[in-house]
DSSP file (Angstrom, degrees, kcal/mol; ACC not computed):
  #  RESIDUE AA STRUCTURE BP1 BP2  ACC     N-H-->O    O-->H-N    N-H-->O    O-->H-N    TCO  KAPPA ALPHA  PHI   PSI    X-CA   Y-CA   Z-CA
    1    1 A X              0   0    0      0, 0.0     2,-0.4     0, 0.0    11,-0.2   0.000 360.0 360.0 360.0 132.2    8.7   -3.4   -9.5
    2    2 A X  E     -A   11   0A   0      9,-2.9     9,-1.2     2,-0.0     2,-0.9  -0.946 360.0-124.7-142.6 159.6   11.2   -1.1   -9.8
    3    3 A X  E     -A   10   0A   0     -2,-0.4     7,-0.2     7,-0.2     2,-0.1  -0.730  20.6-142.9-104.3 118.3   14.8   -0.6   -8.8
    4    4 A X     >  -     0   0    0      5,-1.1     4,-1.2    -2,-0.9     5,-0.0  -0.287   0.7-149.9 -76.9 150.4   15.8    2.3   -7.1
    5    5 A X  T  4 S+     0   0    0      2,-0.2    -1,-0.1     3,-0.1    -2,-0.0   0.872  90.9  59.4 -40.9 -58.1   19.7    4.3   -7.8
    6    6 A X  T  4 S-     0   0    0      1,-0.1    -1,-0.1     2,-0.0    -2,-0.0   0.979 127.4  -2.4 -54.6 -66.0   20.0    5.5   -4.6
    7    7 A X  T  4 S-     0   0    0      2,-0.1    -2,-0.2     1,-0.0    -1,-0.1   0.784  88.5-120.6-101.5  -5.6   20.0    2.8   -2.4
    8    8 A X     <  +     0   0    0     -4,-1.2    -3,-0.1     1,-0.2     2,-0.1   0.747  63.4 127.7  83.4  15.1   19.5   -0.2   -4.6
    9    9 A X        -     0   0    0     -5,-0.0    -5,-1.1    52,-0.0     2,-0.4  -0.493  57.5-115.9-103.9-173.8   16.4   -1.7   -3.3
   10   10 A X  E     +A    3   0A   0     -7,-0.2    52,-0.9    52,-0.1     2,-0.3  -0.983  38.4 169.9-115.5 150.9   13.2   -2.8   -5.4
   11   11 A X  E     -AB   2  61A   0     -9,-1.2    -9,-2.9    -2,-0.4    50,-0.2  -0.894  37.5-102.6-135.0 178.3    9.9   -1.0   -4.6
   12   12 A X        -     0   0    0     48,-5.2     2,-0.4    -2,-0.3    50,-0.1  -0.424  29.8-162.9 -86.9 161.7    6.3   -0.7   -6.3
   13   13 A X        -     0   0    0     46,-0.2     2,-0.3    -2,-0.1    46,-0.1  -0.924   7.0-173.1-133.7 159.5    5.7    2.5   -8.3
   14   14 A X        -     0   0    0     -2,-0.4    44,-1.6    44,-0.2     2,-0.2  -0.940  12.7-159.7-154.1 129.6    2.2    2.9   -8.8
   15   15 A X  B     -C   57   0B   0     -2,-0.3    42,-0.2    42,-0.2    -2,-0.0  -0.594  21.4-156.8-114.0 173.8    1.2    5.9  -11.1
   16   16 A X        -     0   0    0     40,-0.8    40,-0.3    -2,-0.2    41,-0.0   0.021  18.1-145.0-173.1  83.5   -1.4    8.0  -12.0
   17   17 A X  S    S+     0   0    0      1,-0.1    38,-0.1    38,-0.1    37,-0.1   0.613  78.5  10.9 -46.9 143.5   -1.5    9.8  -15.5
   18   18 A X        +     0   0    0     35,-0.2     2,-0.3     1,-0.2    37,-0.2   0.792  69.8 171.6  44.0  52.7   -3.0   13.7  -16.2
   19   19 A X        -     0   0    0     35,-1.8    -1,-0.2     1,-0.2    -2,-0.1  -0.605   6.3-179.4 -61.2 141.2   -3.3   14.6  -11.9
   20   20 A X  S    S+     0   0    0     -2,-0.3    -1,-0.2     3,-0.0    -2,-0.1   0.641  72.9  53.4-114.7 -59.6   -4.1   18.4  -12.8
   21   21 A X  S    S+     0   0    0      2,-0.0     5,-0.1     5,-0.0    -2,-0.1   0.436  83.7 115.4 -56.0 -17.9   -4.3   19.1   -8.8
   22   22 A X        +     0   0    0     32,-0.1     2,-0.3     4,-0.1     3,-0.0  -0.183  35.8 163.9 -59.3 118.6   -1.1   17.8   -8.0
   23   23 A X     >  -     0   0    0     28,-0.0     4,-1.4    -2,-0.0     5,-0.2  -0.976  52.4-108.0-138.7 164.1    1.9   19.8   -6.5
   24   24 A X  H  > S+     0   0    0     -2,-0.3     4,-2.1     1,-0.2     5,-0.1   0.680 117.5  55.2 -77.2  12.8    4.6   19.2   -5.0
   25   25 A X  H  > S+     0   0    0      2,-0.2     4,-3.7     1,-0.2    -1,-0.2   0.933 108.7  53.9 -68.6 -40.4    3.4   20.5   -1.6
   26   26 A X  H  > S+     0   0    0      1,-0.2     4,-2.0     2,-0.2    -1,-0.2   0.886 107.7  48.7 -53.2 -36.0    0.5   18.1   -2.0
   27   27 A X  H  X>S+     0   0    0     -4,-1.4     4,-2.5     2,-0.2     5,-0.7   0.926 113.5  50.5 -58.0 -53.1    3.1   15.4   -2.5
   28   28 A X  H  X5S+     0   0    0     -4,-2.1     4,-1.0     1,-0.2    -1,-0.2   0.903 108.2  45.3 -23.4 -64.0    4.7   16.7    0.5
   29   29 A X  H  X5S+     0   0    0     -4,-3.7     4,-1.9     2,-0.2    -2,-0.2   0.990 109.7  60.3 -78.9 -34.9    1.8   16.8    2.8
   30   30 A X  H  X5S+     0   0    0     -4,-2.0     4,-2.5     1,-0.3     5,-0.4   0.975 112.2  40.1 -36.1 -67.4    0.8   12.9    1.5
   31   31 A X  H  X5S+     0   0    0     -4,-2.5     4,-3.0     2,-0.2    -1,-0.3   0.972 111.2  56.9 -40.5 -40.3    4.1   11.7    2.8
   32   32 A X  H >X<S+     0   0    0     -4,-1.0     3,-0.6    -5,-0.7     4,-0.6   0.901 117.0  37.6 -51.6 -67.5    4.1   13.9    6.0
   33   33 A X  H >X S+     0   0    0     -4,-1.9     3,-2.9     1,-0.3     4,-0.7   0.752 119.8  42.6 -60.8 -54.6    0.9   12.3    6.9
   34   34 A X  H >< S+     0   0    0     -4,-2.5     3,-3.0     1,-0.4    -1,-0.3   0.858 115.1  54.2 -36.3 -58.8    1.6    8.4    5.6
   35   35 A X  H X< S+     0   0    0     -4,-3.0     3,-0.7    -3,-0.6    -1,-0.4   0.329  94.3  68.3 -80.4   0.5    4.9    8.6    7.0
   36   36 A X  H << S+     0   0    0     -3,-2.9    -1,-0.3    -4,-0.6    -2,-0.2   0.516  87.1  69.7 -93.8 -21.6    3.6    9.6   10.5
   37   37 A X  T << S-     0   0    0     -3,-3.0    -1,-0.2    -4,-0.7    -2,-0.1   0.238  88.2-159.4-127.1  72.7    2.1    6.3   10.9
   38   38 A X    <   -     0   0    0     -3,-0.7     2,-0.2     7,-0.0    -2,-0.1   0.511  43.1 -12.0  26.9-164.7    5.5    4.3   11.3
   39   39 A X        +     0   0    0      1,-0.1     5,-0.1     6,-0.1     0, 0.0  -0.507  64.0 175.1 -74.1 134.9    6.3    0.6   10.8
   40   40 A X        -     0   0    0      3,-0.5     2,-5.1    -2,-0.2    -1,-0.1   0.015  25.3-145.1-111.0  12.6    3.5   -1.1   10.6
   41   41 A X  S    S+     0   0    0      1,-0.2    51,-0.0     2,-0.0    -2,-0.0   0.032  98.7  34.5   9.8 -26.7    3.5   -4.8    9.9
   42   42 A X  S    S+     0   0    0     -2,-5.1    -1,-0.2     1,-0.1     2,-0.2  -0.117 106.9  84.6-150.1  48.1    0.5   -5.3    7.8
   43   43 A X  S    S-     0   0    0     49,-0.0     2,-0.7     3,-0.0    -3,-0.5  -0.941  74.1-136.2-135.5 137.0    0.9   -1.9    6.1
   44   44 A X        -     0   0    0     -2,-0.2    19,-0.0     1,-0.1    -2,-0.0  -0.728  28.8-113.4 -87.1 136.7    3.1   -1.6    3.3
   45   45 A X        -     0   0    0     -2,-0.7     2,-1.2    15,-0.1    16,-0.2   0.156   7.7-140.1 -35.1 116.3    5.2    1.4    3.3
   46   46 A X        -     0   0    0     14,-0.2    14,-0.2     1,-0.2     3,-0.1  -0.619  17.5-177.8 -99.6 143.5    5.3    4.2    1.3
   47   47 A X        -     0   0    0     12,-2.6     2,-0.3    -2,-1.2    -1,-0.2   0.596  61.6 -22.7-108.2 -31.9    9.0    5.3    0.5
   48   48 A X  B     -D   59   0C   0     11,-2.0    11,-4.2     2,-0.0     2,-0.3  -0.888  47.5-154.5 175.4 158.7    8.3    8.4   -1.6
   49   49 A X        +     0   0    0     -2,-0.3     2,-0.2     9,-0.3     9,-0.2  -0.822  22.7 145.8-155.7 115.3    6.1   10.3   -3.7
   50   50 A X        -     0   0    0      7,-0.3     7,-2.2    -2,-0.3     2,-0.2  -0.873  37.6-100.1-146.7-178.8    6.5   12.9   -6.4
   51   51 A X  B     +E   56   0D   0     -2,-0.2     5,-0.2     5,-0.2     2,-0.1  -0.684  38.7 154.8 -98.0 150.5    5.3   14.5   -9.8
   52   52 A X        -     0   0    0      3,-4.2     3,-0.2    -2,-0.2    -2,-0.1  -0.484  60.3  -0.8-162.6 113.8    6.7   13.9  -13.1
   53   53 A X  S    S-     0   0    0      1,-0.2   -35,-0.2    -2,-0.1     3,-0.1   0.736 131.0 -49.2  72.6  26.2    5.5   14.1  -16.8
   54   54 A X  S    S+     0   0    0      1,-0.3   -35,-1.8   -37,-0.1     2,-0.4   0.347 120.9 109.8  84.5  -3.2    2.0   15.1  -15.8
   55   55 A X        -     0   0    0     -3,-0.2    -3,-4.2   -37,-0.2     2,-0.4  -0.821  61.9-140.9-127.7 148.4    1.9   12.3  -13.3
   56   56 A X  B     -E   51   0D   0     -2,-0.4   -40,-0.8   -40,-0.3     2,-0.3  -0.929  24.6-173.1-105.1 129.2    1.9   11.5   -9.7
   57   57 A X  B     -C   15   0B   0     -7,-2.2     2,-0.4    -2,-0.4    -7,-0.3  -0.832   8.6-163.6-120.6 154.3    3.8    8.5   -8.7
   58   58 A X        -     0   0    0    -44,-1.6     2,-0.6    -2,-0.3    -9,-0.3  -0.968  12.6-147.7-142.5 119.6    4.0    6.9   -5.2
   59   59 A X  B     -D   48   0C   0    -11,-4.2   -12,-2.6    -2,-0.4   -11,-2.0  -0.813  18.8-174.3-118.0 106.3    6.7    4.6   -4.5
   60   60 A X        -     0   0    0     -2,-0.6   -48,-5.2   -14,-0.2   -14,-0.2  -0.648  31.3 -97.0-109.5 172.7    6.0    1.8   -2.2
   61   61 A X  B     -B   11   0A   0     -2,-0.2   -50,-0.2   -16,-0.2     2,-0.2  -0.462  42.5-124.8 -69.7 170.2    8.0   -0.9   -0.6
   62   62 A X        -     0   0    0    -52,-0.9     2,-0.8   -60,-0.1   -52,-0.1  -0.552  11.0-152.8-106.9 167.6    7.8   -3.9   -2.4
   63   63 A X    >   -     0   0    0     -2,-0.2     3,-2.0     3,-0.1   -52,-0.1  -0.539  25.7-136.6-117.5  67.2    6.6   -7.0   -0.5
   64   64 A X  T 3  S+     0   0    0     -2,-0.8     3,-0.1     1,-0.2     0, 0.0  -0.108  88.8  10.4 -43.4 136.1    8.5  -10.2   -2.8
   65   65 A X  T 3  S+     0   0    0      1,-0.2    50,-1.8    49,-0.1     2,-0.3   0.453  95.2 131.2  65.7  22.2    5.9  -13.1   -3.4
   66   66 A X  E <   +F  114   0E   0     -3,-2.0    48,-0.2    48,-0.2     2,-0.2  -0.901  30.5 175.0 -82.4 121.6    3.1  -11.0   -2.1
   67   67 A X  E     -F  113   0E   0     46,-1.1    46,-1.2    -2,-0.3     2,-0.3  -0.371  33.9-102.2-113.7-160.7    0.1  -11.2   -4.6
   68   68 A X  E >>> -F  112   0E   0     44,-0.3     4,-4.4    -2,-0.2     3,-1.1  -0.709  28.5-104.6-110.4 158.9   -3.5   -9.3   -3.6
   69   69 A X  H 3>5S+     0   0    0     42,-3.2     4,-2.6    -2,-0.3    40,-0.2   0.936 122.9  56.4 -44.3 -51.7   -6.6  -10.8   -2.4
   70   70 A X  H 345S+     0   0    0     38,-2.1    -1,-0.3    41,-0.3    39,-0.1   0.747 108.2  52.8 -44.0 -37.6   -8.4  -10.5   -5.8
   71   71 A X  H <45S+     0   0    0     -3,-1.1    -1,-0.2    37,-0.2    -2,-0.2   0.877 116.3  36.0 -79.4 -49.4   -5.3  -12.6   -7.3
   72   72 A X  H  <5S+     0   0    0     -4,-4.4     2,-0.5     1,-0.1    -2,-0.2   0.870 111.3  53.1 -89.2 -31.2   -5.5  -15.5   -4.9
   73   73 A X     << +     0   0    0     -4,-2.6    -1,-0.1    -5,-0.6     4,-0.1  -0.770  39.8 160.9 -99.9 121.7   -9.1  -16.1   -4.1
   74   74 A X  S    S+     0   0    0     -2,-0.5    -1,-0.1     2,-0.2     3,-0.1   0.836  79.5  23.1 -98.4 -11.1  -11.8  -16.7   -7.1
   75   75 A X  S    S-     0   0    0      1,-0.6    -2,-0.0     0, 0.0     0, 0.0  -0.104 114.2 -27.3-134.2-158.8  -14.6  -18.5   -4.6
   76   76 A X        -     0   0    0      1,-0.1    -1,-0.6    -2,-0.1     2,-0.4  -0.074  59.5-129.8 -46.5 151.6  -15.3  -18.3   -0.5
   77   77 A X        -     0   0    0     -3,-0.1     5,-0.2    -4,-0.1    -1,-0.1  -0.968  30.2-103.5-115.6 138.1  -12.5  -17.7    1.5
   78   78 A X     >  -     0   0    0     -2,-0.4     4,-1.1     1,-0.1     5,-0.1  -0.089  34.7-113.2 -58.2 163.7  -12.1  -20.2    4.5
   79   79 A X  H  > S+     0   0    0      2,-0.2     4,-1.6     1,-0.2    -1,-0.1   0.784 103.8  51.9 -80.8 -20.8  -13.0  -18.9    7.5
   80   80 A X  H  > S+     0   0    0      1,-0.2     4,-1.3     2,-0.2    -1,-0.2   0.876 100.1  60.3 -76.8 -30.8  -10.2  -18.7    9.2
   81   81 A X  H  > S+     0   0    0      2,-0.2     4,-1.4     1,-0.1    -1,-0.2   0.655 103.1  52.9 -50.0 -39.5   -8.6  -17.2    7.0
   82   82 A X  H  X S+     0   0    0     -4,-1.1     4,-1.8    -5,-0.2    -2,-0.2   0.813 104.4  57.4 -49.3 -46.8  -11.2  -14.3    7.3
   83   83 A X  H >X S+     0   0    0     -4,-1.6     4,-1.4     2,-0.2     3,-0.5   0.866 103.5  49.1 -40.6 -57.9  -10.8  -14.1   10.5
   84   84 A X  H 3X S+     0   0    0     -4,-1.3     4,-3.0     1,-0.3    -1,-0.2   0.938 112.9  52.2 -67.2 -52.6   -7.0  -13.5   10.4
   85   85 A X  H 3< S+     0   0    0     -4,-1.4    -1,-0.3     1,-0.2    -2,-0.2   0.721 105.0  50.3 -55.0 -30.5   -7.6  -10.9    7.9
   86   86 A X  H <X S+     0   0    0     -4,-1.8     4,-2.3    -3,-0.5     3,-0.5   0.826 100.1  64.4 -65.6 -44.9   -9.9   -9.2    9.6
   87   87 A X  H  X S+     0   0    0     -4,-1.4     4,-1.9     1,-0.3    -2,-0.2   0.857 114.8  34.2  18.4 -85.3   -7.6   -9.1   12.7
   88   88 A X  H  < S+     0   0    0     -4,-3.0    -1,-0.3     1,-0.2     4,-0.2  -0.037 112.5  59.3 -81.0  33.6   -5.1   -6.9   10.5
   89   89 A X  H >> S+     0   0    0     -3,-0.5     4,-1.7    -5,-0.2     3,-0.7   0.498 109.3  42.7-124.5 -58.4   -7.6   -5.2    8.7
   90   90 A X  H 3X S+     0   0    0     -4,-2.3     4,-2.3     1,-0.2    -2,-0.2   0.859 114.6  52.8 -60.0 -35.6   -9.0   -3.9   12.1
   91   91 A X  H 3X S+     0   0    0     -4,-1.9     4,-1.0     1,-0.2    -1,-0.2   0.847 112.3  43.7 -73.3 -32.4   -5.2   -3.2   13.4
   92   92 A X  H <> S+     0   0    0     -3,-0.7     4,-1.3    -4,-0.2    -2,-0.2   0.755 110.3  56.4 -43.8 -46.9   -4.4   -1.2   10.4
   93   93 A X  H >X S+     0   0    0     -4,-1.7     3,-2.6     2,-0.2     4,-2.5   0.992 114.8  40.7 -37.6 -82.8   -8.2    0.7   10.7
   94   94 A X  H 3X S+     0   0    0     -4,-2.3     4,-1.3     1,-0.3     3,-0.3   0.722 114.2  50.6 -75.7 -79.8   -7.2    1.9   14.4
   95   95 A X  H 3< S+     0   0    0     -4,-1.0    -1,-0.3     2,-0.3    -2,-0.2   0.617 119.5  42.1  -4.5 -53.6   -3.2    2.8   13.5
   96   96 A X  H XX>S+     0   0    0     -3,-2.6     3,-6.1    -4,-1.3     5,-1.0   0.982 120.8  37.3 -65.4 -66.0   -4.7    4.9   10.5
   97   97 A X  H 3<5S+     0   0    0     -4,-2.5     3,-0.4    -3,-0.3    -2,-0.3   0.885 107.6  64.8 -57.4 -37.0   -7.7    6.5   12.4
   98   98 A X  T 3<5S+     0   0    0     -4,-1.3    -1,-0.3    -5,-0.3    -2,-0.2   0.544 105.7  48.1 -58.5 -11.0   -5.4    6.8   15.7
   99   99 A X  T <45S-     0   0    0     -3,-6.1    -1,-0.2    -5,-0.3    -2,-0.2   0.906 125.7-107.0-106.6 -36.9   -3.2    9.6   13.2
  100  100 A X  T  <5S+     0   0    0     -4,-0.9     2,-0.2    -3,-0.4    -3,-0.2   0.522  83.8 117.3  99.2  56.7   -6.6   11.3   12.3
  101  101 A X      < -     0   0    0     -5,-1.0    -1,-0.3    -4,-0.2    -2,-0.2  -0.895  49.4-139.6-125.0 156.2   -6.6    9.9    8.9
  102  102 A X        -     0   0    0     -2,-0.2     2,-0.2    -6,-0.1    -1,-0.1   0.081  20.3-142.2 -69.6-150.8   -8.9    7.5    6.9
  103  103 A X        -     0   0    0     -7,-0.1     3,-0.1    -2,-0.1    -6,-0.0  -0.511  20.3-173.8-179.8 106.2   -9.1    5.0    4.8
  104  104 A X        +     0   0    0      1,-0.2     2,-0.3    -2,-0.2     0, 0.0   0.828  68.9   8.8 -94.3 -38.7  -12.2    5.9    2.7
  105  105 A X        -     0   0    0      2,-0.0     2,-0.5    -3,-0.0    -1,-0.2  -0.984  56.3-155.6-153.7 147.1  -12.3    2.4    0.5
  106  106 A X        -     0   0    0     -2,-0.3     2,-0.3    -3,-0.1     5,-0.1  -0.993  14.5-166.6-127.1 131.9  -10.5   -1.1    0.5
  107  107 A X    >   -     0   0    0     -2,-0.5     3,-0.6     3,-0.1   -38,-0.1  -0.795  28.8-134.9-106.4 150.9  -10.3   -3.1   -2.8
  108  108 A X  G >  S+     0   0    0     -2,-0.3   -38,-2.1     1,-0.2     3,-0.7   0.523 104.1  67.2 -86.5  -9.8   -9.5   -6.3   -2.8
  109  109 A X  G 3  S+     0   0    0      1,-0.2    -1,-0.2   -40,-0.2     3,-0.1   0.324 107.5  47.1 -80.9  13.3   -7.0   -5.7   -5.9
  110  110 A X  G <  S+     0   0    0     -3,-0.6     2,-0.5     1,-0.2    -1,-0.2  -0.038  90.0  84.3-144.8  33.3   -4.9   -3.5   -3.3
  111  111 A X  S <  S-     0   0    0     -3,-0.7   -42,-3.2    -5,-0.1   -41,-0.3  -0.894  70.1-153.4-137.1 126.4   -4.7   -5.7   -0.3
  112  112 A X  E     -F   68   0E   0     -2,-0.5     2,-0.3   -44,-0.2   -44,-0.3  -0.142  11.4-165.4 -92.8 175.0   -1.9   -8.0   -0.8
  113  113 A X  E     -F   67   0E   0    -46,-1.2   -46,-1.1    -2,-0.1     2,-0.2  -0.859  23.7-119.8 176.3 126.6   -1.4  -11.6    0.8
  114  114 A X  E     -F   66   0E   0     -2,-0.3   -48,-0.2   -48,-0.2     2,-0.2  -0.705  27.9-144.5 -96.1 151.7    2.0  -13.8    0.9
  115  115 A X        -     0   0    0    -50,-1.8     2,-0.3    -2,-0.2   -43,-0.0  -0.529  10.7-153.0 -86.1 168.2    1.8  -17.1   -0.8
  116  116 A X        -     0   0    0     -2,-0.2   -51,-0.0     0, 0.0     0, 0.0  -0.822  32.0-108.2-142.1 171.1    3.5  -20.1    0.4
  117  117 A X  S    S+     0   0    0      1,-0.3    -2,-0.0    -2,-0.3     0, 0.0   0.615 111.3  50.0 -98.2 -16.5    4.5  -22.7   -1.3
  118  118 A X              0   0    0      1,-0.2    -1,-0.3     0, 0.0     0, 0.0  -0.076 360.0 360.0-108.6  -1.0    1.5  -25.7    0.0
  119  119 A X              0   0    0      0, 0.0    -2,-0.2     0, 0.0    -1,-0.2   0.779 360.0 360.0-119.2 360.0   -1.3  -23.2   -0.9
């Protein structure tokens, strides 16, 4: 979590040390494209992305008291709960593929989940 200068808010940075390919047009065209597929409810936003120090950073919003799937489940996952997830997993799929983008791979350490307070 980090806080930004400009507006004040907090968002995620997520780095990633010795990019050799990286410029900033590539940073550029990553945004265009992200940023072409709008608000999204159960995609998190990406706010901005640039090189620095050898490194490409990508600054998304941050989601308070969201943890990832990996965090919150060690065993089965109810079923209903699958269900739901699959739901948004599928509504996210057709949003992405509907810009004529992918999604190549999904880890369960990068799909986040809100907690409440009874779970």
């Amino acid at each position: 979590q980090v806080a930004s200068r400009e507006d004040g808010f907090s968002y995620c940075l997520r780095r990633f040390d010795n990019v050799k390919s990286a410029t900033p047009n590539v940073c550029a065209g990553v945004f265009e494209r992200w940023s072409k597929l709008g608000d999204h409810p159960n995609l998190v936003q990406l706010h901005r992305c640039f090189i620095a120090q050898r490194a490409l950073f990508f600054v998304y919003q941050y989601v308070p008291g969201a943890v990832s799937l990996k965090q919150r489940w060690n065993g089965p996952m109810p079923e209903n709960f699958l269900w739901s997830a699959i739901a948004q997993f599928v509504s996210v799929l057709r949003r992405v593929h509907g810009n004529s983008m992918a999604v190549r791979t999904m880890d369960m350490s990068h799909v986040l989940t809100k907690t409440y307070p009874s779970q």
